[in-house]
mmCIF file of the N, C-alpha and C atoms, coordinates in Angstrom:
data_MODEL
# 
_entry.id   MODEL 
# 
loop_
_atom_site.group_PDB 
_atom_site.id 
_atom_site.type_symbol 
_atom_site.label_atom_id 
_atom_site.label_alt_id 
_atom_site.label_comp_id 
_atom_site.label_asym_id 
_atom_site.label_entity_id 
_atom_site.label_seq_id 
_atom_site.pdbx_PDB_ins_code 
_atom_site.Cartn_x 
_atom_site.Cartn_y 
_atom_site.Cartn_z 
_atom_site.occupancy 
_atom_site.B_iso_or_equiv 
_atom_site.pdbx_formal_charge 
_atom_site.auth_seq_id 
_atom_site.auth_comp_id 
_atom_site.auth_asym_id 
_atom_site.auth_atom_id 
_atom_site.pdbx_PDB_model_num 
ATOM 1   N N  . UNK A 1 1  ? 9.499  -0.101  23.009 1.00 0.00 ? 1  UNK A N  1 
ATOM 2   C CA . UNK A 1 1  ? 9.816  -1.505  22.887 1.00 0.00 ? 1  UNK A CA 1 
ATOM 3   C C  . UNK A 1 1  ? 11.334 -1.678  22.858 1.00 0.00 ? 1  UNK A C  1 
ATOM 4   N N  . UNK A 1 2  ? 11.934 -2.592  23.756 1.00 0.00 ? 2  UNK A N  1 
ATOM 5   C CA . UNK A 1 2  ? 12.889 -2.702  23.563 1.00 0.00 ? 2  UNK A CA 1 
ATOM 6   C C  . UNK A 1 2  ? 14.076 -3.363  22.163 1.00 0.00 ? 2  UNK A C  1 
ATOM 7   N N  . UNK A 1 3  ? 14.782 -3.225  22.082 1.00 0.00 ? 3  UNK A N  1 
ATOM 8   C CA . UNK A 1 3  ? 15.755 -3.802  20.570 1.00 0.00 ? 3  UNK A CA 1 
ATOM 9   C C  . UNK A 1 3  ? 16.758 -4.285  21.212 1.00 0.00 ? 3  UNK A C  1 
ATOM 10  N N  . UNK A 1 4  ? 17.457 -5.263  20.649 1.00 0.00 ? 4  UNK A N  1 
ATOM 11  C CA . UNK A 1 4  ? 18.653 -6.034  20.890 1.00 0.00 ? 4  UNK A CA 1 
ATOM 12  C C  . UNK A 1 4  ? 19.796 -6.640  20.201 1.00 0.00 ? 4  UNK A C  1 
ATOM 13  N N  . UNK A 1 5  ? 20.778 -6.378  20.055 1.00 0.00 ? 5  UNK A N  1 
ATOM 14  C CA . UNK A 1 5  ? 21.314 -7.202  18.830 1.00 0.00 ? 5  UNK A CA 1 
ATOM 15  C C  . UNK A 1 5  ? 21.738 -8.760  19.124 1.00 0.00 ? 5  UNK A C  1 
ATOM 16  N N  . UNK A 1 6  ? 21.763 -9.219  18.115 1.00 0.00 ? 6  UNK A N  1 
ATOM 17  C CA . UNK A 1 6  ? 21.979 -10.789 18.076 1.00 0.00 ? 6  UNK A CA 1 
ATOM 18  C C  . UNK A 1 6  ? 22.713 -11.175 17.037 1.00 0.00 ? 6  UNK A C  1 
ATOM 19  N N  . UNK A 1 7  ? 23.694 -12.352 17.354 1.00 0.00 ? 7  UNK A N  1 
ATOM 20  C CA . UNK A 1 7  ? 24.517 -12.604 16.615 1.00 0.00 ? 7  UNK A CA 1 
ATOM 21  C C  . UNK A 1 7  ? 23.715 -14.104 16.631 1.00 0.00 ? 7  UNK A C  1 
ATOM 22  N N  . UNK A 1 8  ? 23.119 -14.982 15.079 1.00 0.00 ? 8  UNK A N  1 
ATOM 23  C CA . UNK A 1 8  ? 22.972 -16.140 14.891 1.00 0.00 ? 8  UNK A CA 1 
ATOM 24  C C  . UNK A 1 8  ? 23.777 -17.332 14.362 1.00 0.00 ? 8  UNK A C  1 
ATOM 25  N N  . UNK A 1 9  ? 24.253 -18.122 14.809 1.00 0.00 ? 9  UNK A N  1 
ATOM 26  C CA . UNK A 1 9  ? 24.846 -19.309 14.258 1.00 0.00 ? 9  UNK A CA 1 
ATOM 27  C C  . UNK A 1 9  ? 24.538 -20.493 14.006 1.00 0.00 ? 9  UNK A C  1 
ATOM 28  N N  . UNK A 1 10 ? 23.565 -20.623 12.447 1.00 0.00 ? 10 UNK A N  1 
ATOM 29  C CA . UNK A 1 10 ? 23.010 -21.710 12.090 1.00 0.00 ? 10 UNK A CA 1 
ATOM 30  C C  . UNK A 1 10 ? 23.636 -22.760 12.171 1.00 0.00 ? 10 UNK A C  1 
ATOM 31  N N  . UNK A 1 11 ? 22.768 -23.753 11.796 1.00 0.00 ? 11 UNK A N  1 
ATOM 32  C CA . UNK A 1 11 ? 23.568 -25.645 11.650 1.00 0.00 ? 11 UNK A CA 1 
ATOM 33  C C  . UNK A 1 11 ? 24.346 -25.431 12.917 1.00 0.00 ? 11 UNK A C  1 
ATOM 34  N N  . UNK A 1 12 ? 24.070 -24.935 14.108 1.00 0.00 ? 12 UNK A N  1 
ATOM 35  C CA . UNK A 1 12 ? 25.061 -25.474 15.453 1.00 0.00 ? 12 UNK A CA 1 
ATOM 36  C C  . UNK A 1 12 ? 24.645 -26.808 16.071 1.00 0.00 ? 12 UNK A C  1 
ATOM 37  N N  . UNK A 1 13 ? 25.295 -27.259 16.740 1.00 0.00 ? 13 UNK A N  1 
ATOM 38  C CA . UNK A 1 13 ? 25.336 -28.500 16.994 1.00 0.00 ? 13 UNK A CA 1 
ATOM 39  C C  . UNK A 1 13 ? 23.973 -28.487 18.211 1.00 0.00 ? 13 UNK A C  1 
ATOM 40  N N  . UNK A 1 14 ? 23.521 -27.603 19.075 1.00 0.00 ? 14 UNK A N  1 
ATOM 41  C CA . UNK A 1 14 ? 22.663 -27.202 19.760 1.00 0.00 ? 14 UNK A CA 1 
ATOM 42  C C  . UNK A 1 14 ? 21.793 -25.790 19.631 1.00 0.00 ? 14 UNK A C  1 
ATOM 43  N N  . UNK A 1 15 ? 20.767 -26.299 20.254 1.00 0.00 ? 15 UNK A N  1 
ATOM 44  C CA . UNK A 1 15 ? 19.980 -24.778 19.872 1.00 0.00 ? 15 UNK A CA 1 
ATOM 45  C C  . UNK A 1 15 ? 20.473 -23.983 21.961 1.00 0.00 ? 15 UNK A C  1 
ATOM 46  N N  . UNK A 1 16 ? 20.673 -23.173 21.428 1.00 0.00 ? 16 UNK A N  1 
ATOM 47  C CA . UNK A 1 16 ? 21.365 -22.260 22.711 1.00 0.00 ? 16 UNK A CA 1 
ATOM 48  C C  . UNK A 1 16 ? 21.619 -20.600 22.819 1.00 0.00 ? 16 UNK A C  1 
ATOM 49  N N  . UNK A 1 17 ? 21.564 -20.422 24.077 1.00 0.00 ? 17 UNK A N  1 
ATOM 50  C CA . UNK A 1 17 ? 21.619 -18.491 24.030 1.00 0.00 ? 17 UNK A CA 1 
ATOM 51  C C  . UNK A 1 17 ? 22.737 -18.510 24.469 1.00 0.00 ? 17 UNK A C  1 
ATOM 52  N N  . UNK A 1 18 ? 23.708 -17.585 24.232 1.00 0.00 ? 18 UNK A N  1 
ATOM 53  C CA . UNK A 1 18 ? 24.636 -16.916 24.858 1.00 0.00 ? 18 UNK A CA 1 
ATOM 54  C C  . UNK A 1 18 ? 25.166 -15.630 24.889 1.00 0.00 ? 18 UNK A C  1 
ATOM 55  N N  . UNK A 1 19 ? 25.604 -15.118 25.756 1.00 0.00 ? 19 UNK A N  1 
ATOM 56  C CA . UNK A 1 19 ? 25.961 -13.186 26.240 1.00 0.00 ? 19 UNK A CA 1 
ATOM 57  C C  . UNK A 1 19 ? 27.732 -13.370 25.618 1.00 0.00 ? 19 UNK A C  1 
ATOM 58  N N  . UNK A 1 20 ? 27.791 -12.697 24.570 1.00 0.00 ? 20 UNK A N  1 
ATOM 59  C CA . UNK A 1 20 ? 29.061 -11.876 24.829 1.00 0.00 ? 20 UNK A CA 1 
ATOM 60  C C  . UNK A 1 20 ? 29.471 -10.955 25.404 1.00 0.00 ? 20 UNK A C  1 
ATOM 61  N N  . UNK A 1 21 ? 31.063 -10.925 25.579 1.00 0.00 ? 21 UNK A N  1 
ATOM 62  C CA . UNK A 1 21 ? 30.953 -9.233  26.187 1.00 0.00 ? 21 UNK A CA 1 
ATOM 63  C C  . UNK A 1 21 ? 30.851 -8.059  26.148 1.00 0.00 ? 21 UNK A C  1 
ATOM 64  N N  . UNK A 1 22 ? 30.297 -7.716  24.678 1.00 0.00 ? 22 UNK A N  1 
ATOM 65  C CA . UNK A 1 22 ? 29.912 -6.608  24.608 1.00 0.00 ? 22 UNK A CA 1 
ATOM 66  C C  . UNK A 1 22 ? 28.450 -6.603  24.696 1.00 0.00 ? 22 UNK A C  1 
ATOM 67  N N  . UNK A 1 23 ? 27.680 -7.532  25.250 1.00 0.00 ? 23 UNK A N  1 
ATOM 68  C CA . UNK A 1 23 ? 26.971 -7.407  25.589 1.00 0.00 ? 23 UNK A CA 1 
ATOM 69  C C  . UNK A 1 23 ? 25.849 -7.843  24.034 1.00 0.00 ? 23 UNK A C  1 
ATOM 70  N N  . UNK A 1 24 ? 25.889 -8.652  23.248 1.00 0.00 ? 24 UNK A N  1 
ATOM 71  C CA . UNK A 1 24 ? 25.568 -9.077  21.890 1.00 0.00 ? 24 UNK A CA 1 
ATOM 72  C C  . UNK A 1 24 ? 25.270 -10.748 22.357 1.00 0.00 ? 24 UNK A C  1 
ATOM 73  N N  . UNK A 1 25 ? 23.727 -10.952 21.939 1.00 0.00 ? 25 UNK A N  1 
ATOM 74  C CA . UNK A 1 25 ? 23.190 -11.998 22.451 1.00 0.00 ? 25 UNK A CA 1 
ATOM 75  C C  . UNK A 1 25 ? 23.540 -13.371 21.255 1.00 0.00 ? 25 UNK A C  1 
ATOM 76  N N  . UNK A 1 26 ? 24.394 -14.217 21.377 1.00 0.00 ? 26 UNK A N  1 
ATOM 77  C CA . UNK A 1 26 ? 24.866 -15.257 20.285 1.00 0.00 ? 26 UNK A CA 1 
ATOM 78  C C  . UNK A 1 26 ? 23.914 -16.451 20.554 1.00 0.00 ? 26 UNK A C  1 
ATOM 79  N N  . UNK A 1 27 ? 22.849 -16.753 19.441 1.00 0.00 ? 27 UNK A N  1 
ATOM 80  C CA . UNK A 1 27 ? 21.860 -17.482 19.630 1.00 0.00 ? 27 UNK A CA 1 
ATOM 81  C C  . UNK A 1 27 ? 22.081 -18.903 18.740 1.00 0.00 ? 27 UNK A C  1 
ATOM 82  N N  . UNK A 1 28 ? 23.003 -20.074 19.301 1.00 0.00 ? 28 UNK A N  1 
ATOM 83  C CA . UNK A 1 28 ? 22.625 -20.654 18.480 1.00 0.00 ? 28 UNK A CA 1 
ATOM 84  C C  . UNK A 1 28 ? 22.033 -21.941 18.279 1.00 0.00 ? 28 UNK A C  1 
ATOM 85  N N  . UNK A 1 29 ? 21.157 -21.966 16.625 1.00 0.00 ? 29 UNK A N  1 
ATOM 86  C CA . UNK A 1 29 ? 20.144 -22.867 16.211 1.00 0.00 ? 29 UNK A CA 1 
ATOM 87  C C  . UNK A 1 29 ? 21.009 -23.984 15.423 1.00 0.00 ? 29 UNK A C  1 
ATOM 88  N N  . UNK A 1 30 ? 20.034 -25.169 15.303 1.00 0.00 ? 30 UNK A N  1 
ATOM 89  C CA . UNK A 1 30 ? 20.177 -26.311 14.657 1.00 0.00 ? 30 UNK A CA 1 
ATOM 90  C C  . UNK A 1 30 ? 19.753 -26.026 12.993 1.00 0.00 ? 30 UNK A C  1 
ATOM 91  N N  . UNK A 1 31 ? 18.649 -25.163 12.851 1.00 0.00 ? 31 UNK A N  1 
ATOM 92  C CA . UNK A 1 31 ? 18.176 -24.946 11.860 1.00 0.00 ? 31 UNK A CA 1 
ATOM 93  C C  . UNK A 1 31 ? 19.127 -24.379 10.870 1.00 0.00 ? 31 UNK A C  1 
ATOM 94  N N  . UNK A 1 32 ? 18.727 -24.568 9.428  1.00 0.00 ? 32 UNK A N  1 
ATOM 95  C CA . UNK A 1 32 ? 19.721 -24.239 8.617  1.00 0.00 ? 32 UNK A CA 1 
ATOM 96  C C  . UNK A 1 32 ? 18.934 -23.097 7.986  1.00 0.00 ? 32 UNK A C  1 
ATOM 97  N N  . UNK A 1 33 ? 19.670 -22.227 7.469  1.00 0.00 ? 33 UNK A N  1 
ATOM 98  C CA . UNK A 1 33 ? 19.445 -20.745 7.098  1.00 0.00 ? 33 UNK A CA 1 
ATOM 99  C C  . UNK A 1 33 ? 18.809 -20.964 5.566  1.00 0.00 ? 33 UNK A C  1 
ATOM 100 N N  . UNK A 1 34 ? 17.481 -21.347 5.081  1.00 0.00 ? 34 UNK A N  1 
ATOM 101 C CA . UNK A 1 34 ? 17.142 -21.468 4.439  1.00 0.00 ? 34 UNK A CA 1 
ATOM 102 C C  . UNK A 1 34 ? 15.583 -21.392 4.308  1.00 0.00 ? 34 UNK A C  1 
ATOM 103 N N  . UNK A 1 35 ? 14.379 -20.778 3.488  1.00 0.00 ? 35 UNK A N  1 
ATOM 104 C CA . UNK A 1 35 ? 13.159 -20.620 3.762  1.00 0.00 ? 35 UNK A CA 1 
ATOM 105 C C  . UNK A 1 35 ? 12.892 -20.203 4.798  1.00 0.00 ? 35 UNK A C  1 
ATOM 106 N N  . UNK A 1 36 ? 13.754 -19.228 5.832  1.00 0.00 ? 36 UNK A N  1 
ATOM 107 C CA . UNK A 1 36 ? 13.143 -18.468 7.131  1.00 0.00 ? 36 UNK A CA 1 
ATOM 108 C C  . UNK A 1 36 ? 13.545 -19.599 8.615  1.00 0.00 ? 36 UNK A C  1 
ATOM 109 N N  . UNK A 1 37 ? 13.806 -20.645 8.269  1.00 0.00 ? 37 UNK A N  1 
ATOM 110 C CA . UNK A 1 37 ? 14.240 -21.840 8.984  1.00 0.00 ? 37 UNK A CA 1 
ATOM 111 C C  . UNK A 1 37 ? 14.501 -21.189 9.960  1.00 0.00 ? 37 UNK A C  1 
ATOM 112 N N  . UNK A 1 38 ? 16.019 -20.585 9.789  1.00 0.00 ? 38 UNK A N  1 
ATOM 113 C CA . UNK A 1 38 ? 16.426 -20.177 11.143 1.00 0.00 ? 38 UNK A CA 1 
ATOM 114 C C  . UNK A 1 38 ? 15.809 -19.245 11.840 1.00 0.00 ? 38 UNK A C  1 
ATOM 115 N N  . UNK A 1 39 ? 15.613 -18.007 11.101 1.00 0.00 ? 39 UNK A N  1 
ATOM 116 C CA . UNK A 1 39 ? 14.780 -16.746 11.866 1.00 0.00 ? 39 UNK A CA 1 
ATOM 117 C C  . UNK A 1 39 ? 13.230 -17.165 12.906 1.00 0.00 ? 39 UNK A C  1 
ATOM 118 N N  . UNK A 1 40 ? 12.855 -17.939 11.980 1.00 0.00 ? 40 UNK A N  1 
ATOM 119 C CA . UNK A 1 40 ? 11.957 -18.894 13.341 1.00 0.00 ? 40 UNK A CA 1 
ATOM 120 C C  . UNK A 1 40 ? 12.277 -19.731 13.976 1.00 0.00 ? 40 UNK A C  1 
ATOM 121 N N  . UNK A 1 41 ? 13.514 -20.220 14.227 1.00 0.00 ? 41 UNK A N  1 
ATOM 122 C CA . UNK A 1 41 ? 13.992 -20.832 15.358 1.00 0.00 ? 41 UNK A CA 1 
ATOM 123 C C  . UNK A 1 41 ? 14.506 -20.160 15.870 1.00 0.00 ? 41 UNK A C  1 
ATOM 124 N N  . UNK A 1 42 ? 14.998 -18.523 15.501 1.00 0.00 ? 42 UNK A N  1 
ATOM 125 C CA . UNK A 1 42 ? 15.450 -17.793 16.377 1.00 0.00 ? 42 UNK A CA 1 
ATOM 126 C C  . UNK A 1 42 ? 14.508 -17.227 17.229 1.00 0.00 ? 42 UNK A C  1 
ATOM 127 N N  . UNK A 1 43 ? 13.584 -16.990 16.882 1.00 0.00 ? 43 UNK A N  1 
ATOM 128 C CA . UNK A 1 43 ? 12.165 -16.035 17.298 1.00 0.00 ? 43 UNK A CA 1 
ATOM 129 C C  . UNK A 1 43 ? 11.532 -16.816 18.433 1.00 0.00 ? 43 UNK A C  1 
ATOM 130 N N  . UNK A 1 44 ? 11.822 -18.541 18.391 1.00 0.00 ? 44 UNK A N  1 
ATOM 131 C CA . UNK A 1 44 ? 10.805 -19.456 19.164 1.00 0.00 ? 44 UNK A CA 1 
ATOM 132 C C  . UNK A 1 44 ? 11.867 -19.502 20.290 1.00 0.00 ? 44 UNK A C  1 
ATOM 133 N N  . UNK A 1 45 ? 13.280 -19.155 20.337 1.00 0.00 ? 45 UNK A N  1 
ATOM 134 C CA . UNK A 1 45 ? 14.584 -19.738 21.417 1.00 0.00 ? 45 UNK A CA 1 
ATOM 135 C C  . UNK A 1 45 ? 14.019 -18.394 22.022 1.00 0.00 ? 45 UNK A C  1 
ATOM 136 N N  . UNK A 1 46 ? 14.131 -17.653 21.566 1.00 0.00 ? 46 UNK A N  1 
ATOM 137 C CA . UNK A 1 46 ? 13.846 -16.257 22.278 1.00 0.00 ? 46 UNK A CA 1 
ATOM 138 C C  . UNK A 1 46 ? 12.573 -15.825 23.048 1.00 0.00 ? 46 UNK A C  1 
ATOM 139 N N  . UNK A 1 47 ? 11.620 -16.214 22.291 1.00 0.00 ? 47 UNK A N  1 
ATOM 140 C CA . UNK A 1 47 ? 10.584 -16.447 23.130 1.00 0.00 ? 47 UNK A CA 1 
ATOM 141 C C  . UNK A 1 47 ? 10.552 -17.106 24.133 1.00 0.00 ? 47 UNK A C  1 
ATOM 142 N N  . UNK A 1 48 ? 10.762 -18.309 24.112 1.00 0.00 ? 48 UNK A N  1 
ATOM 143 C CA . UNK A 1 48 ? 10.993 -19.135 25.132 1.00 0.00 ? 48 UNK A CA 1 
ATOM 144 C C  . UNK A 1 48 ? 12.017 -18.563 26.335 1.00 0.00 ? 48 UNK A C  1 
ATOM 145 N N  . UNK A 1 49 ? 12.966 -17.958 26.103 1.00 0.00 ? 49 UNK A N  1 
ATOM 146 C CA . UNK A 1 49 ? 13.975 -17.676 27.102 1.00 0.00 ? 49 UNK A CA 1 
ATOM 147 C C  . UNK A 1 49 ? 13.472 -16.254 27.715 1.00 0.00 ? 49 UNK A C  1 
ATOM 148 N N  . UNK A 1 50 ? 12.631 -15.400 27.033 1.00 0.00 ? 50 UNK A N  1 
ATOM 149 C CA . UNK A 1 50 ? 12.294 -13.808 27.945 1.00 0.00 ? 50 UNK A CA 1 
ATOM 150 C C  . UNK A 1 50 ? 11.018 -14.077 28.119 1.00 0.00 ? 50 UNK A C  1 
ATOM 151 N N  . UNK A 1 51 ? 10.184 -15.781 28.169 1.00 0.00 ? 51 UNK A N  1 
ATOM 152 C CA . UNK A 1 51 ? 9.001  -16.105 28.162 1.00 0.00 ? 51 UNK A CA 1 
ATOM 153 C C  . UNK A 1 51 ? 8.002  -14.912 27.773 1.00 0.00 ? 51 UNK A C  1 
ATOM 154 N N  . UNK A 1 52 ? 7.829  -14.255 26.393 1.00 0.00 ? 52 UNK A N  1 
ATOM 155 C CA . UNK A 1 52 ? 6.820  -13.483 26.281 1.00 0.00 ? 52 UNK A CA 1 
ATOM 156 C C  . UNK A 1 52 ? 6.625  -14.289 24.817 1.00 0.00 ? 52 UNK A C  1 
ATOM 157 N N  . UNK A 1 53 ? 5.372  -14.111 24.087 1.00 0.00 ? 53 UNK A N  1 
ATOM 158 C CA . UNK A 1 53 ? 4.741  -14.953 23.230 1.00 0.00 ? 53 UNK A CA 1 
ATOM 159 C C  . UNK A 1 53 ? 5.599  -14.590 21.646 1.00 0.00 ? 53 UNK A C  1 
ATOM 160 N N  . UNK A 1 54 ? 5.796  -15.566 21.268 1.00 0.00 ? 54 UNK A N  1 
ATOM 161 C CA . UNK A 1 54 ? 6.551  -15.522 19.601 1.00 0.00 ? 54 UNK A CA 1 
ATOM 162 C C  . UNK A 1 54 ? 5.880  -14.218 18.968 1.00 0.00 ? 54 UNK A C  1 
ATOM 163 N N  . UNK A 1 55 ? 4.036  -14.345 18.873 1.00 0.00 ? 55 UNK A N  1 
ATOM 164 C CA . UNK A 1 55 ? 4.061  -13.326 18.050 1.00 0.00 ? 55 UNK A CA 1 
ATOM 165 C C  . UNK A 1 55 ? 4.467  -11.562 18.342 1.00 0.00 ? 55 UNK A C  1 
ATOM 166 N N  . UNK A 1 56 ? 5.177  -11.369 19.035 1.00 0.00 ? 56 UNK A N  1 
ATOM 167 C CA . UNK A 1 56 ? 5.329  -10.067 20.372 1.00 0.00 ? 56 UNK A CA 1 
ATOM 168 C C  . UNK A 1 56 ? 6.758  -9.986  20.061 1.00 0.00 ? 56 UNK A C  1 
ATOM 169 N N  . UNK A 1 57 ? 7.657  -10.506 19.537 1.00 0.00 ? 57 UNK A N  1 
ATOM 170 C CA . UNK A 1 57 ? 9.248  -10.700 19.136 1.00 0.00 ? 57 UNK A CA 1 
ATOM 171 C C  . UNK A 1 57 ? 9.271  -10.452 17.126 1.00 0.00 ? 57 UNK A C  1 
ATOM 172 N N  . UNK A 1 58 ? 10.052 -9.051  16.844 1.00 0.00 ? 58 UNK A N  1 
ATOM 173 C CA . UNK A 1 58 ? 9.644  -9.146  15.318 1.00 0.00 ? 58 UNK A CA 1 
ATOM 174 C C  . UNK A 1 58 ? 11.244 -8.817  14.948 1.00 0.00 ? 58 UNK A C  1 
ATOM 175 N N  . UNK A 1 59 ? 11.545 -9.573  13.949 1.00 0.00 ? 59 UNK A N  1 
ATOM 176 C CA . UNK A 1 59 ? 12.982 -8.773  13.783 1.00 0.00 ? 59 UNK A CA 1 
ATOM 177 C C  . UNK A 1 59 ? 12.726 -7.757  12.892 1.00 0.00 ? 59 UNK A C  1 
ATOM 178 N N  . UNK A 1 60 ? 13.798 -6.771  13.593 1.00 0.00 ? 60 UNK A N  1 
ATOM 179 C CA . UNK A 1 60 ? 13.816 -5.335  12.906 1.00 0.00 ? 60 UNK A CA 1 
ATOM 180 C C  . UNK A 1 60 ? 14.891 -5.101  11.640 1.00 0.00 ? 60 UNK A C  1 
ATOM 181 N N  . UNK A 1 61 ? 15.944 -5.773  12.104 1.00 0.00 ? 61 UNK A N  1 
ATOM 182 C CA . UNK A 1 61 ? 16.851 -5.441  10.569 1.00 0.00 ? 61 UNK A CA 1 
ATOM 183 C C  . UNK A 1 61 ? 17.633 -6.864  10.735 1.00 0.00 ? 61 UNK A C  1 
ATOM 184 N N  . UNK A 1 62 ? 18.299 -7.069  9.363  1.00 0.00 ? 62 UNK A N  1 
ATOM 185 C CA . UNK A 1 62 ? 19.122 -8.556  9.425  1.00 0.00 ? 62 UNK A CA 1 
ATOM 186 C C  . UNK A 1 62 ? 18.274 -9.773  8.958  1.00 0.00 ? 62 UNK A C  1 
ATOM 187 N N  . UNK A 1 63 ? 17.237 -9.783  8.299  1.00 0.00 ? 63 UNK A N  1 
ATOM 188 C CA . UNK A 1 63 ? 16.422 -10.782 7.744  1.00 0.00 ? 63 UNK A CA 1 
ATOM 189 C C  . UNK A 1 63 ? 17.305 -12.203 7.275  1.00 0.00 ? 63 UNK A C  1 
ATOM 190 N N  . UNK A 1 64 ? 18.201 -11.419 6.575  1.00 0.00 ? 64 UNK A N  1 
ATOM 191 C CA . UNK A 1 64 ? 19.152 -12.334 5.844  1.00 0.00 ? 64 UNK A CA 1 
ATOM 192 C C  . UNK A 1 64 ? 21.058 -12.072 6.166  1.00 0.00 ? 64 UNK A C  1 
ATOM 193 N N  . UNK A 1 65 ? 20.942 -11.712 7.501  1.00 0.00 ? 65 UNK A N  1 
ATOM 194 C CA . UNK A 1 65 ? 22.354 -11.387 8.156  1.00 0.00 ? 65 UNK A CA 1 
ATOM 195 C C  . UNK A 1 65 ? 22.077 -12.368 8.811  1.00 0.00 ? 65 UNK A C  1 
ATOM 196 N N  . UNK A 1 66 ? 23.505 -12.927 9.370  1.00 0.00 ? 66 UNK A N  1 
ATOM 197 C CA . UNK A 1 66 ? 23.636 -13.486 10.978 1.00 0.00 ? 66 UNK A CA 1 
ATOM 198 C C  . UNK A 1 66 ? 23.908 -12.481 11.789 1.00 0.00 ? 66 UNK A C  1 
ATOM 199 N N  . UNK A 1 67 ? 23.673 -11.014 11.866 1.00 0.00 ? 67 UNK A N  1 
ATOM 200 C CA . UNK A 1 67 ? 23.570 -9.690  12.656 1.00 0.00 ? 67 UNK A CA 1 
ATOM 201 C C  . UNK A 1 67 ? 22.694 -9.540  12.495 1.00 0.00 ? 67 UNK A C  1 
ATOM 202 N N  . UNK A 1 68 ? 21.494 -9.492  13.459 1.00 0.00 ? 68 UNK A N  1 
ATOM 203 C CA . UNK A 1 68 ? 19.922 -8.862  13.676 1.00 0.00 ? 68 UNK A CA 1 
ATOM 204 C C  . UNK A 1 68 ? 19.612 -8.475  14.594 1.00 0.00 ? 68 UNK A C  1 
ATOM 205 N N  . UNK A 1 69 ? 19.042 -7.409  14.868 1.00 0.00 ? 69 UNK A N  1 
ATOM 206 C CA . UNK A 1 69 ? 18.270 -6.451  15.743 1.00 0.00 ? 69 UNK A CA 1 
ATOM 207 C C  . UNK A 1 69 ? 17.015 -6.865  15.807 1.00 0.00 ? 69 UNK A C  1 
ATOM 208 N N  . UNK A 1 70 ? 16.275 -7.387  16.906 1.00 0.00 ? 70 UNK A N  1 
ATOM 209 C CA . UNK A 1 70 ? 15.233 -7.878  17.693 1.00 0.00 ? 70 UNK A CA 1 
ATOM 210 C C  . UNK A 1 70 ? 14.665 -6.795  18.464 1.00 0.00 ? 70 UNK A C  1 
ATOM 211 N N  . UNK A 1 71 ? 13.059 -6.957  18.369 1.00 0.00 ? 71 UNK A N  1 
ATOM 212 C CA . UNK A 1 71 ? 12.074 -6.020  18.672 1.00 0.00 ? 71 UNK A CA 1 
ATOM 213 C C  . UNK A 1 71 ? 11.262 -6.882  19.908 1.00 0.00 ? 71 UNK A C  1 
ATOM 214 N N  . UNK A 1 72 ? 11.048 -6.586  20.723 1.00 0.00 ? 72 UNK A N  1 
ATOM 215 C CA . UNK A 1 72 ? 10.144 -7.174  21.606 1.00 0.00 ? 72 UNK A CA 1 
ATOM 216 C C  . UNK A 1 72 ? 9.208  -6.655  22.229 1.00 0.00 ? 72 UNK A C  1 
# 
C-alpha cells in the first residue's frame, strides 16, 4: 500500500490540494482541528482527488500533527 506525506492547513480559506517541491502533498481544509474535524476532511479531499473510497485511505502517523503520513 502506498504512504504519503501531507502537510494540513486547517481554518483555510478553501478546501484544496497542493504539491510542494519536495514533493509533500499541502492539503488545505476549512475545517477546524478539533473532534477529528479536520482529519475527516482530510480523508474525504483525498478521496475524492485519487477517487478511491474514504474507507481505503487510513492515516498512519500524525493524528494530531499538521505532518501525516497517509495509507491508501
Amino acid at each position: 500500500m502506498p504512504q504519503i506525506k501531507i502537510r494540513v492547513i486547517p481554518r483555510a480559506r478553501r478546501n484544496a490540494i497542493d504539491t510542494m517541491d519536495d514533493g509533500t502533498i499541502r492539503i488545505h481544509t476549512t475545517a477546524a482541528p478539533t473532534d477529528g474535524d479536520a482529519n475527516a476532511s482530510v480523508i474525504k479531499l483525498l478521496a475524492r482527488h485519487f477517487d478511491v473510497p474514504k474507507s481505503q485511505i487510513q492515516i498512519i502517523r500524525g493524528h494530531t500533527s499538521r505532518d501525516k503520513v497517509i495509507e491508501f
